[in-house]
TORVO-747369 format. One record per residue (C-alpha): residue in one letter; y, z, x. Coordinates in pm, whole numbers, plus 50000, padded with zeros to 5 digits. Layout:
// residues N
AYZX...
// end
This chain:
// residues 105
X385559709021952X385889691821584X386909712921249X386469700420924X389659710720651X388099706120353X390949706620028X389309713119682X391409693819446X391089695519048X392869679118738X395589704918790X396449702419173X394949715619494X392379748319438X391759758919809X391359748220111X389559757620426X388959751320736X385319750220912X383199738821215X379239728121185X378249748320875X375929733220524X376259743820169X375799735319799X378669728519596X378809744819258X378839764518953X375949792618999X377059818419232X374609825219531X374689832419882X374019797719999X376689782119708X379959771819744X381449781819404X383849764519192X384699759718813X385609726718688X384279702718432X381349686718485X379989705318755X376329715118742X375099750518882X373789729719233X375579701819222X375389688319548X374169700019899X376679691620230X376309696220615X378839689820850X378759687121233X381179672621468X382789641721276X379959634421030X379079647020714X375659641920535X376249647320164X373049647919873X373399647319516X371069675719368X371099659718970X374399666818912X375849631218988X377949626319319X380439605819436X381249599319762X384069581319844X384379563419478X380669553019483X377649576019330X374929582719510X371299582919455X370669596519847X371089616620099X374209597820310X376219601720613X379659596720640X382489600620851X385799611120813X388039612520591X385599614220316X386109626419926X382909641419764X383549639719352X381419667019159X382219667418820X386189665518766X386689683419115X387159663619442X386749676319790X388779658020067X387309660920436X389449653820734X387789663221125X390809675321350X390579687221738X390219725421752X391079746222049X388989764322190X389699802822293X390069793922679X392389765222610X395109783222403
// end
């Protein structure tokens, strides 16, 4: 099975990082169920929407101006790994890696 680590990284250095299988979110400021929050310059309240399964990502800008590996979007895109996502001054780095499962361990 494939795992995303996604690494938050602002002007200052890395902010988190996690690790995740097939999961979708928005990215940014307003905190909601559905929202992945961060603070950083820049960032609007729903910045941008992502979805990841298996080694793809699908990444939409929601008016807060996206980048996706260096180059803004205007829509929804898929991507595969590695992949950065720029929202505002914060970057999030995507690498897939193998996870075990349970009965393999």
């Amino acid at each position: 099975m494939k795992q995303w680590s996604l690494t938050l990284h602002g002007p200052s250095g890395i902010l988190s990082a996690v690790d995740s299988g097939e999961t979708q979110f928005v990215i940014g400021t307003e905190e909601a169920a559905d929202v992945f929050t961060i603070a950083g310059d820049d960032v609007a309240a729903r910045h941008a929407w992502l979805w990841l399964a298996g080694e793809r990502m699908q990444v939409e800008d929601l008016g807060g101006g996206t980048l996706v590996n260096g180059h803004p979007i205007t829509e929804r895109v898929e991507v595969e790994y590695p992949v950065s996502v720029q929202v505002g001054s914060i970057t999030l780095v995507g690498v897939v890696s193998e996870c075990l499962s349970p009965s393999s361990r």
